[in-house]
Every structure is written in structure tokens, then in C-alpha cells.
C-alpha positions as CSV (number, residue, x, y, z in Angstrom):
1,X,0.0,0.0,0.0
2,X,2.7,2.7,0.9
3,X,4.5,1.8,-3.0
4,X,1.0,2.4,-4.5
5,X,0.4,6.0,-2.2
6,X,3.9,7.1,-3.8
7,X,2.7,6.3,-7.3
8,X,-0.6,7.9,-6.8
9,X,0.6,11.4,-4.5
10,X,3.1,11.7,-7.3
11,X,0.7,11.5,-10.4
12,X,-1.8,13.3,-8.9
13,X,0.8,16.3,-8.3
14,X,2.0,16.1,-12.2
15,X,-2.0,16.2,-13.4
16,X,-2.4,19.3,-10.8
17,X,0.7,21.2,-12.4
18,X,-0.6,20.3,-16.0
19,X,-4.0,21.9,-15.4
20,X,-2.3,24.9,-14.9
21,X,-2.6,27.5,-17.3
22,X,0.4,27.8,-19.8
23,X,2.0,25.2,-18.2
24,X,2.9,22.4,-20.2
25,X,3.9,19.1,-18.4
26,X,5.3,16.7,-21.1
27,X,5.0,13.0,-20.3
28,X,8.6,12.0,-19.8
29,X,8.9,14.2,-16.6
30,X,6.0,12.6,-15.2
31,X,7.8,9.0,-16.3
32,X,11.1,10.6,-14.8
33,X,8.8,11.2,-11.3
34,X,7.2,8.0,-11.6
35,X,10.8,6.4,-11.9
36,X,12.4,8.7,-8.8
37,X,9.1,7.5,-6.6
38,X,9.4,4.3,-7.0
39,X,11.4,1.3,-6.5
40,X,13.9,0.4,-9.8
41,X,12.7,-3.1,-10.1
42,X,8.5,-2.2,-9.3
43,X,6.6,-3.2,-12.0
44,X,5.6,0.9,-12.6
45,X,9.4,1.1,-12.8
46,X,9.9,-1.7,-15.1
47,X,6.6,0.5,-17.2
48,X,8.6,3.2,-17.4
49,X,12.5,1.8,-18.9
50,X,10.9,-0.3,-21.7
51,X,8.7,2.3,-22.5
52,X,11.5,4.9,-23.2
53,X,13.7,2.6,-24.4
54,X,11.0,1.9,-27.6
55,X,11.6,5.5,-28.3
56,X,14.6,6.2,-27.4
57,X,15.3,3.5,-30.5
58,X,14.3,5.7,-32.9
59,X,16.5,9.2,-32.0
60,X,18.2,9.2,-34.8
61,X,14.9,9.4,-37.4
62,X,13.4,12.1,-39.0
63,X,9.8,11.7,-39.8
64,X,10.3,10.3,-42.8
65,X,11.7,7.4,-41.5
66,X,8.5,6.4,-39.8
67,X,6.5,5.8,-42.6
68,X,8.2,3.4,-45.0
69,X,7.2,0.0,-45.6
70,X,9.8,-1.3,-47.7
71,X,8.2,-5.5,-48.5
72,X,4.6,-7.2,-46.1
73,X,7.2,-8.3,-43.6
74,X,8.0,-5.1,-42.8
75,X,6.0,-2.3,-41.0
76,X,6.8,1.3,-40.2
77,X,8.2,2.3,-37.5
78,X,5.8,4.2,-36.4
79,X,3.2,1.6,-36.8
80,X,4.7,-0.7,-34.2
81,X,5.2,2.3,-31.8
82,X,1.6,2.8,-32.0
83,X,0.6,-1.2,-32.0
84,X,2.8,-1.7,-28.5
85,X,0.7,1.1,-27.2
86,X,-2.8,-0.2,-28.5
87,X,-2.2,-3.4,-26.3
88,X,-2.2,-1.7,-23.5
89,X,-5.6,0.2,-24.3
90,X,-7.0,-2.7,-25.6
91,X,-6.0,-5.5,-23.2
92,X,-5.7,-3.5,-20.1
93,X,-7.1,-0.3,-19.9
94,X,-10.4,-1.5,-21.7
95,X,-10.4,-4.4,-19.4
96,X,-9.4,-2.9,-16.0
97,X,-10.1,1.1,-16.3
98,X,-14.0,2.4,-16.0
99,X,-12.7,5.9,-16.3
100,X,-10.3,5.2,-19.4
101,X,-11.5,8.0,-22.2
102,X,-10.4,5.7,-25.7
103,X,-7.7,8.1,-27.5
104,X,-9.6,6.9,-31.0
105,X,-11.4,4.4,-31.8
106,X,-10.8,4.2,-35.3
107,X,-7.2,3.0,-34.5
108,X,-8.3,-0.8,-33.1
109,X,-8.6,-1.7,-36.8
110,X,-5.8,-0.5,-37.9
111,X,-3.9,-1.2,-34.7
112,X,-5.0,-4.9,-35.0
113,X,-2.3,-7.3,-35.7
114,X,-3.5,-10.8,-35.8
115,X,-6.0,-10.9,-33.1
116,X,-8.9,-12.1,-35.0
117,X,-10.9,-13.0,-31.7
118,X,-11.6,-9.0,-30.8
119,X,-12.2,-8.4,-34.5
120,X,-11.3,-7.4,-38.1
121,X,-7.3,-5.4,-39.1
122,X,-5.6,-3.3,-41.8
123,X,-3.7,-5.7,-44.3
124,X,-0.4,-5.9,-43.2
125,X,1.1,-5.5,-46.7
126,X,-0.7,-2.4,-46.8
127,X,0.2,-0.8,-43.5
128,X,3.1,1.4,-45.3
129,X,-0.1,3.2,-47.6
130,X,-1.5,4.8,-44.6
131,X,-0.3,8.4,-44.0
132,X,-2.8,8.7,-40.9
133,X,-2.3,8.7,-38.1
134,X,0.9,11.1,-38.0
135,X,3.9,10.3,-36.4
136,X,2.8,13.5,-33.9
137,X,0.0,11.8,-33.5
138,X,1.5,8.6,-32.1
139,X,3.6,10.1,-29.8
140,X,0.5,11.6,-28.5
141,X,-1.2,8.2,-28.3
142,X,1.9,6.8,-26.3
143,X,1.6,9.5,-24.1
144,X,-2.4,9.4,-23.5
145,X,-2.1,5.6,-22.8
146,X,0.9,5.7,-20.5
147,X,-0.6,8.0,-18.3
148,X,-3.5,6.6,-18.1
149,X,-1.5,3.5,-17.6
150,X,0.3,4.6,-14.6
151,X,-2.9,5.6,-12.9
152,X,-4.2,1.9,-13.0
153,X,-0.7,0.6,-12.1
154,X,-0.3,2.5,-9.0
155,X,-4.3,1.0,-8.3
156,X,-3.9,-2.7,-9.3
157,X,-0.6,-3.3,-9.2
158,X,0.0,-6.4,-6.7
159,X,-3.1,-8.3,-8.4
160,X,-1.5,-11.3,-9.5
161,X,-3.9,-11.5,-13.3
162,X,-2.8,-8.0,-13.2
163,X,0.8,-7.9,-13.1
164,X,0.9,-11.5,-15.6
165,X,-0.6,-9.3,-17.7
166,X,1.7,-6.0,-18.0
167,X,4.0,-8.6,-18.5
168,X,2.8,-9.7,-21.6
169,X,2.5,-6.6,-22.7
170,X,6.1,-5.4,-22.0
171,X,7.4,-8.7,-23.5
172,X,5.3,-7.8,-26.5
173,X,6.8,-4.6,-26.5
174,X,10.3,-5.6,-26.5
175,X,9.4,-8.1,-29.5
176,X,8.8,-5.2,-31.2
177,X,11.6,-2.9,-30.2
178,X,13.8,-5.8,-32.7
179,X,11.3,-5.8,-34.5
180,X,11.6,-2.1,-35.1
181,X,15.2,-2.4,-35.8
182,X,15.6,-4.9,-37.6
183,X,12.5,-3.4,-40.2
184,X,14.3,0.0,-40.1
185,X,16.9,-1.7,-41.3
186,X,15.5,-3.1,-44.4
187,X,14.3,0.3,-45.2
188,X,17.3,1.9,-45.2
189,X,18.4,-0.8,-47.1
190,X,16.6,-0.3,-50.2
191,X,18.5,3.5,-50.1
192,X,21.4,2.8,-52.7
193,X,23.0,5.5,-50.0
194,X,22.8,3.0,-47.9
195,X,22.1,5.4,-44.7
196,X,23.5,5.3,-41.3
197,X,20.2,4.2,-38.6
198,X,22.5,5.2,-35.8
199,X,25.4,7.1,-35.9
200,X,26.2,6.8,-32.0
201,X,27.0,2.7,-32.4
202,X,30.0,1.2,-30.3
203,X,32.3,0.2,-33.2
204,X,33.0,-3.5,-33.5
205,X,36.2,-4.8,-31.9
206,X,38.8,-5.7,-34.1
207,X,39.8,-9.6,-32.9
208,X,40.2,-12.8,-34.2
209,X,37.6,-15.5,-33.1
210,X,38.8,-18.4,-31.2
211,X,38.9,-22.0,-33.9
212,X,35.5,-23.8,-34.2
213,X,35.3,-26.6,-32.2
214,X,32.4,-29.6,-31.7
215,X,31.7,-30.4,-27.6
216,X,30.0,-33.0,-26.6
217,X,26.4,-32.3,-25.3
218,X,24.0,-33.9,-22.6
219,X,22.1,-36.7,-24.2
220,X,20.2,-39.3,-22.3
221,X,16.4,-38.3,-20.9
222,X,16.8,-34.6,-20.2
223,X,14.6,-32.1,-19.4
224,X,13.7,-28.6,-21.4
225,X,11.5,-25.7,-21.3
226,X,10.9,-22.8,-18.9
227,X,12.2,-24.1,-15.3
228,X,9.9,-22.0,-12.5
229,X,6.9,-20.0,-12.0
230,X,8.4,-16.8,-12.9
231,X,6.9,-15.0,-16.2
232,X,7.6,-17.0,-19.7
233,X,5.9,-17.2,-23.1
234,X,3.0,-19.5,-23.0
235,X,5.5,-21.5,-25.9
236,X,8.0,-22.1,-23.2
237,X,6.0,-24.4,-21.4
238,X,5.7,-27.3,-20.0
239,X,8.7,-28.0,-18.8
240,X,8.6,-31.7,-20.1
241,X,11.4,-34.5,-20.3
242,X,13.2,-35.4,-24.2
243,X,15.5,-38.2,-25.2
244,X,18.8,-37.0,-26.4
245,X,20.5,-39.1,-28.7
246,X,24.2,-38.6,-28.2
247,X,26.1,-35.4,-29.9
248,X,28.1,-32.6,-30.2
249,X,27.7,-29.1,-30.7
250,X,29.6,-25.9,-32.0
251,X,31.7,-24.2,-30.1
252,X,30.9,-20.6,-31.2
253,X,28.8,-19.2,-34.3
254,X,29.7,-19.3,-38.0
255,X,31.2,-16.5,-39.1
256,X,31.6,-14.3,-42.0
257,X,34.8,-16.0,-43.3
258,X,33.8,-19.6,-43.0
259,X,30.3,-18.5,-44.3
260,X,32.7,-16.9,-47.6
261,X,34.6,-20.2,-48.4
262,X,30.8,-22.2,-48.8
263,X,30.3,-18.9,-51.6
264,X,33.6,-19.2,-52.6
265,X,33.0,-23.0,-53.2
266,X,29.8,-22.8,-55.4
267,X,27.9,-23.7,-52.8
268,X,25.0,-21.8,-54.3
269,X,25.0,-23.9,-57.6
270,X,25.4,-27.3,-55.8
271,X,21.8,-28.7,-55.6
272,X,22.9,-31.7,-53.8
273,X,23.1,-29.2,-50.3
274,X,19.5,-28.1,-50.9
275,X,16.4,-28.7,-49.8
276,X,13.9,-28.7,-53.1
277,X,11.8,-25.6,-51.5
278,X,15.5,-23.9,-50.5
279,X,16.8,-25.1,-54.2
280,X,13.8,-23.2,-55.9
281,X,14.0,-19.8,-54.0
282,X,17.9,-19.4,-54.1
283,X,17.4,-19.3,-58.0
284,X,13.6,-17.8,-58.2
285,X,15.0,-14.9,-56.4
286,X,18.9,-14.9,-57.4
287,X,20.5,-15.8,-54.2
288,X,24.1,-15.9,-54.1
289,X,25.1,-14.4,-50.6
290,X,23.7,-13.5,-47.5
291,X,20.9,-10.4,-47.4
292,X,22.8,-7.2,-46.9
293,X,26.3,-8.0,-48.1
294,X,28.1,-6.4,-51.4
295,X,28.1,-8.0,-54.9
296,X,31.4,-7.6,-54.5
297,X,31.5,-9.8,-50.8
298,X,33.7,-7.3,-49.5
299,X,31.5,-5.4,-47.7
300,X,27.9,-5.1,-45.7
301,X,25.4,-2.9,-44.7
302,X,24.4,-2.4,-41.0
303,X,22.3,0.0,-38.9
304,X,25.9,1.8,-38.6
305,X,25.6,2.2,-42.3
306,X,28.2,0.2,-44.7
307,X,31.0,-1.2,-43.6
308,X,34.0,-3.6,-44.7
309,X,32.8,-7.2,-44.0
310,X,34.5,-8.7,-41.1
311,X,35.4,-11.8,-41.8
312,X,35.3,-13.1,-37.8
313,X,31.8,-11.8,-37.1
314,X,28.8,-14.3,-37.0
315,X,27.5,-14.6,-40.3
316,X,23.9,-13.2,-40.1
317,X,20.7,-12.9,-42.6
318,X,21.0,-15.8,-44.2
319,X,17.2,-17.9,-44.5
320,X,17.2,-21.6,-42.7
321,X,17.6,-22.7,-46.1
322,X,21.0,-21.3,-46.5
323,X,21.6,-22.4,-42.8
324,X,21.1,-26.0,-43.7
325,X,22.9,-26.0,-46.5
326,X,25.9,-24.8,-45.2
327,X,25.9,-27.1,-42.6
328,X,25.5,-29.9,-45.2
329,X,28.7,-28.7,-47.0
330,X,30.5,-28.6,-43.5
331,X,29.5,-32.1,-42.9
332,X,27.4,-31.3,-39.8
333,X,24.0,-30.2,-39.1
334,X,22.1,-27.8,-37.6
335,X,21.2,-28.7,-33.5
336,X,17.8,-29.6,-32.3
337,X,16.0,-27.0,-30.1
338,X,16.3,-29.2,-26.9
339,X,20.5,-29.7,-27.8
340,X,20.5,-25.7,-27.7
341,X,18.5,-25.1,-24.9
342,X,20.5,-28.3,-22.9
343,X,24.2,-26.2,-23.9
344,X,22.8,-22.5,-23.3
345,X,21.3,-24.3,-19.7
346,X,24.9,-24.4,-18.8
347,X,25.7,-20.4,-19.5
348,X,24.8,-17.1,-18.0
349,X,22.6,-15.3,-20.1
350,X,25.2,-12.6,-21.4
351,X,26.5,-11.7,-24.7
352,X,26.1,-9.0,-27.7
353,X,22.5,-8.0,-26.6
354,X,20.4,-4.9,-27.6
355,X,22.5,-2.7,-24.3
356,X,25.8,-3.5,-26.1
357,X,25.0,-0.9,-28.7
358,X,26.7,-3.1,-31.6
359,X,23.5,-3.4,-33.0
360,X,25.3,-5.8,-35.4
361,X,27.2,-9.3,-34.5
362,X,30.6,-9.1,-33.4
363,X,34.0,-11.5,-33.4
364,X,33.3,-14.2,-30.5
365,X,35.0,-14.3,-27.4
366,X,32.8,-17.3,-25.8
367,X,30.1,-19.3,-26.9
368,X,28.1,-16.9,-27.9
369,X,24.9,-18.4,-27.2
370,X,23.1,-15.6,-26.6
371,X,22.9,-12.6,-28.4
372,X,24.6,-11.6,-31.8
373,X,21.8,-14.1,-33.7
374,X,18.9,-16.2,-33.6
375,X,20.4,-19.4,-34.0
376,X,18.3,-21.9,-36.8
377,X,17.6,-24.9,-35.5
378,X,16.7,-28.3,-37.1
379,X,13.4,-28.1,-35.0
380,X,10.0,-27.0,-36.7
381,X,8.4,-24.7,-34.2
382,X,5.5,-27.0,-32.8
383,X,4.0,-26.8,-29.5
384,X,5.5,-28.9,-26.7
385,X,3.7,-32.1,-25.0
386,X,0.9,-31.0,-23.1
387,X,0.6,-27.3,-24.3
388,X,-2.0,-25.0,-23.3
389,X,-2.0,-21.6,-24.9
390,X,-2.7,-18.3,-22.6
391,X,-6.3,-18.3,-22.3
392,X,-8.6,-15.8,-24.5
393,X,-7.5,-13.4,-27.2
394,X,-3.6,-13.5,-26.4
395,X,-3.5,-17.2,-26.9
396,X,-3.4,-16.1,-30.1
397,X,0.2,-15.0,-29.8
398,X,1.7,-18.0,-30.1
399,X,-0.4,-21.5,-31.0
400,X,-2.0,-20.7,-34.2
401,X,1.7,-19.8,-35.6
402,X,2.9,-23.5,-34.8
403,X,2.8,-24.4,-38.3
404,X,5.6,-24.4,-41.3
405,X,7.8,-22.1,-39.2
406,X,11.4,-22.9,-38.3
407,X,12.7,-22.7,-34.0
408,X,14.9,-19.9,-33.4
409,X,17.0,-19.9,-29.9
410,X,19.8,-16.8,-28.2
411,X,18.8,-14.0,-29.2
412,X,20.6,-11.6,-31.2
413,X,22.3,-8.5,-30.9
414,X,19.2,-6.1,-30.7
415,X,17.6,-8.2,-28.6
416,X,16.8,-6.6,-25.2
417,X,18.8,-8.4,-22.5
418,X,16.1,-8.7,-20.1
419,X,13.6,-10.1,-22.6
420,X,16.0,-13.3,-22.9
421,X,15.9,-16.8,-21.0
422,X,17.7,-20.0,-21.5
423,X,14.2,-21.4,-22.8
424,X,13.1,-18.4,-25.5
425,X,11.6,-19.7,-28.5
426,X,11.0,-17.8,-31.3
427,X,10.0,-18.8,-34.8
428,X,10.0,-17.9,-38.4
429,X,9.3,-19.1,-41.9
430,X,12.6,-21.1,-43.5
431,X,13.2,-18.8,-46.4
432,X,12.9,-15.5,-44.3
433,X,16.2,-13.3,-43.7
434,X,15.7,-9.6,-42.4
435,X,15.9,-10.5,-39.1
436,X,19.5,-11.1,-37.3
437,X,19.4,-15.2,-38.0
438,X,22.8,-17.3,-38.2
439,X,24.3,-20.5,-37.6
440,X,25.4,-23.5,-35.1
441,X,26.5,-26.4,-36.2
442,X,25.9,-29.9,-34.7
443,X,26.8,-33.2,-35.1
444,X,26.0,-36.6,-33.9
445,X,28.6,-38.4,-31.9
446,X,29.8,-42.1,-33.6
């Protein structure tokens, strides 16, 4: 009771000084308030750093940058800073909030990403035709919703349904803070210029990465998935015992170099290292290197803008077809989910995450299990043994995508750190590359 009095004597001195007249109280010094008022690791807190840190992303755009859709998979920028905030007016404020004045209505459909349950959405392919609502008026959105958000947090917090369900929505939220760079990214891309996202990036170290080697793995009956009853995807569950046949698995990533010989070998006109689907799209669409490197494989481009290739950095955009095949011409394979989630169970979750302001992969120094790239797996993404998705509307999140999509485990190196666990699953479709996807090798044991 006493944290929720400091929330509430706090907000209800910034809505006092805003109904001044002439004085204008912008919503980051009531967040900065909030943050002084509060514990760091309260839930109001925790609100408050992800957020800023959605926006504090996107510094370096100009308004023009928020609009662009540059292929479906991408959205603007400014439609996934308005999407984040719609959950929370949708799922919680609508839900928990009698008072809650809706900022517009209209936005639900066009907010609407593949809830079908609460109703119809804007085509995705589309979303880059829409000029309305501004990028002004966005901002204004976040701003309507998070104080009307901070409010209901300083009243409910401590309600267990309550808090589960702020967590889903930051989670959500720091989905899309990758997926807001890593679709910025594509945008720029298609700028011959090849434009700089950030200028302010920690450049990558100049080092060599340690020599690939194969480690032998746990095998035997072993269990995965999420481990205790703090917050995790509804994916990540149950935890659940798998048989592990015995095997080995790669020491670090692949990198850039290695990655270069399989070019360099005409790996890309061997059909014996393809699958048929990955055979038919490398040549449908002219695939001869990873997405965003040089004709001339000399070179890249990054949200730092282009740079010289680095030849000991993970390679990274490449689809899981390109994944398998190169493990195919290494004479290895790609490791299961439950062999990555087994070796990662035996690290600290540290590496080139979103805080290291690399925004790119960089030359290994240890295992690099997480961070730098999602790693392809060999497992399709399918629910585990006795799945039950979150019930209602946001069990929509996760179940109905369990089909034809690839696992992806580690994170990568815009990942937020606090978003990762050893038992993260992500997914995508095998031929899709603009997000930060690499490789692992694996190989079974003899």
C-alpha cells in the first residue's frame, strides 16, 4: 500500500501542475517522477525503462523514416510504436479502467495485428499506404495511454492477473523494439546510399575468433522448457522430459569468413546441399550471398551504415535454407532445439545484446549463445507435449503460428537483454532473412 500511495501522491501532483494554465507538463517528466518515486525493479518502474527505451530506439529518425514500408514483412516504425501502445488500451485499460476516455477508436482496426478473436485489421502489406495517423500523433497516443497506464498501475498493481498481464505486454513490447530495428533496417536498405540508422553505435572490436570446435552435449532423458513459476511465453511451457541421442555441438557461431569459403565454393550452384523448397527460391530470387552483403562480398550494410565485411563476425541474414545447406557442406548439421536449450542451460545469459550498442554481430570471445543471432535450429516450431496456450485473445500470440515455421534460440544482438531466457523460442518461416538469423553447427557423436 505505501509503493501504490507514492505512485498515486506523485501522479496526482504532475495532473495538478498540467492543469495549470500555460504550463505544459510533457509526459517524460511525469515518467522521470514516476521512476524517482518508485522502486527500480517495481513493475511501474519496469513500465517506465521499456517504454522509453521503444523511443529512445528511434532518435536518430526524421519523420520520414517512420513511414516506410519497404516488403509485407515489414512495417513502419511508427506503426509498431503505435501497435505496443494499443495493447495496453486494448488489453488492459479496456479491461481494467472504468474511467479510461479511448484516445480513437478508429485505430483498433488499424492497430489490429492478428487478433482475430476481438475483431477485423488493416492488411499488413498495406500498413506502409497509410499516412494517418501522423507520427505526432503517435507520440500523443503513447503518451495518452501511458498515463492513463500509470494511474491503473499504481491501483492494481500487486493483483497477480494484473501484473501477468503487464508482462505480456512489455514482453510484447520488446518483441517489437527488434522488430523495429531490424525493419528500419530493411528500409534503409533499399537507399542505394545505404544510410546510417545510428550514428552513436559502439564500433565492433577488431579480434580474431577463437577455432571452431564440436563439444559434446548432454544426451540421455533430459529435461527442457521454462524451469519455475516466474513470467515466460505461454510456448516455453511445459517444462517436459526429451530423449537426447548422443552429440556434439559448435563451439561458437559461424562466421563471416567460413560462411565466404561455402560462396567461394559454389555452394549456391550445388543442388545436392538443398532442400527442393531452398533449391527453388535461391534461384527464383537470385540468391548468391547472404541479405545485406556487397556484390562484390567485400562489404555489408548495418544499422551503422556500410562497412567492410568482417570476416570473424557471425555470419547473419541468411534464411534456414542457407543455414542447412551450409551445414550440409560442412558435414554437420544444424542442432535440435532441446540440444541448444540443454548447452545454453549451462551459460549465463550474457553476450552482444540490444545494451551493447553493436546493433550488429561481433568477433566471439565465448560461446556466444546468446545474443549476436537467432540461432536456426533443425526443430519445426510445434508446441511442446501437453501445451495449453494463454487463455482468451492472447492465446493467439503463439499456437496458431505453430505451423511451417522454423525454431529460433539466443537471441541476437538487438535483442533486449532482459527479454532473454535459456528457454526463449522464437519462430520464423525457413526462407525468411531480415531479421538477425545465423548458424550453429551440430553433429551426432559415432
Amino acid at each position: 500500500m505505501r509503493l501504490i500511495k507514492r505512485i498515486l501522491t506523485t501522479a496526482e501532483a504532475l495532473r495538478s501542475l498540467s492543469g495549470i494554465p500555460g504550463q505544459d507538463i510533457q509526459m517524460a517528466s511525469r515518467k522521470d517522477a514516476v521512476q524517482a518515486a518508485v522502486p527500480a525493479d517495481s513493475l511501474a518502474a519496469r513500465y517506465v525503462h521499456i517504454r522509453n527505451a521503444t523511443v529512445d530506439l528511434c532518435k536518430h529518425l526524421e519523420p520520414e523514416d517512420y513511414v516506410v514500408q519497404s516488403m509485407p514483412d515489414v512495417s513502419p516504425t511508427k506503426w509498431h510504436l503505435a501497435h505496443v501502445t494499443w495493447f495496453f488500451e486494448r488489453f488492459v485499460l479496456r479491461e481494467y479502467s472504468k474511467k479510461y476516455n479511448w484516445f480513437d477508436e478508429d485505430l483498433d482496426y488499424v492497430l489490429n495485428s492478428y487478433f482475430y478473436t476481438i475483431g477485423g485489421m488493416y492488411a499488413r502489406p498495406n500498413r506502409g499506404l497509410l499516412t494517418r495517423p501522423t507520427v505526432k500523433e503517435v507520440m500523443a497516443y503513447r503518451e495518452h495511454v501511458d498515463s492513463a497506464m500509470l494511474d491503473l498501475i499504481a491501483e492494481k498493481s500487486g493483483d497477480k492477473d494484473f501484473d501477468f498481464l503487464i508482462e505480456v505486454g512489455l514482453s510484447h513490447e520488446q518483441q517489437h523494439q527488434e522488430l523495429i530495428l531490424t525493419d528500419i533496417k530493411h528500409v534503409f536498405s533499399v537507399n542505394p546510399a545505404w544510410p546510417t540508422v545510428n550514428p552513436e553505435l559502439t564500433p565492433p572490436p577488431d579480434r580474431e575468433s577463437p577455432p571452431h570446435e564440436f563439444r559434446d552435449g548432454p544426451s540421455g532423458i533430459q529435461e527442457i522448457g521454462h524451469k519455475d513459476d516466474s513470467y515466460c511465453f505461454d510456448n516455453e511451457l511445459p517444462r517436459h522430459p526429451e530423449l537426447i541421442a548422443e552429440h556434439q555441438i559448435g563451439s561458437r557461431l559461424i562466421n563471416n569468413g567460413e560462411y565466404l569459403d561455402f560462396i567461394r565454393d559454389d555452394a549456391y550452384s550445388d543442388p545436392k546441399l538443398w532442400h527442393s523448397d531452398g533449391w527453388a527460391i535461391i534461384n527464383r530470387e537470385g540468391w548468391s550471398r547472404p541479405l545485406y552483403w556487397a556484390e562484390g562480398l567485400d562489404a555489408e550494410f548495418t544499422l551503422g551504415g556500410k562497412r567492410e565485411l568482417d570476416l570473424q563476425a557471425p555470419v547473419t541474414h541468411v534464411s534456414y535454407y542457407e543455414a542447412y545447406a551450409y551445414a550440409k557442406w560442412a558435414g554437420a548439421r544444424l542442432p535440435s532445439e532441446a540440444e541448444w536449450e540443454l548447452a545454453a542451460d549451462e551459460e549465463k545469459i550474457s553476450g552482444n545484446l540490444q545494451e551493447s550498442n553493436y546493433w550488429q554481430p561481433i568477433a566471439a570471445t565465448g560461446s556466444q549463445l546468446f545474443g549476436d543471432v537467432w540461432e536456426w535450429t533443425s526443430s519445426a516450431y510445434l508446441p511442446y507435449p501437453g501445451f495449453v496456450p494463454l487463455p482468451g485473445a492472447l492465446g493467439e500470440s503463439n499456437a496458431k503460428f505453430m505451423s511451417n515455421q522454423m525454431s529460433v534460440r539466443g537471441g541476437s544482438c538487438v535483442t533486449a537483454t532482459d527479454h532473454m531466457r535459456t528457454s526463449v523460442r522464437s519462430f520464423f518461416y525457413p526462407h525468411q532473412r531480415w531479421q538477425f538469423l545465423g548458424i550453429r553447427l551440430a553433429k551426432d557423436s559415432r
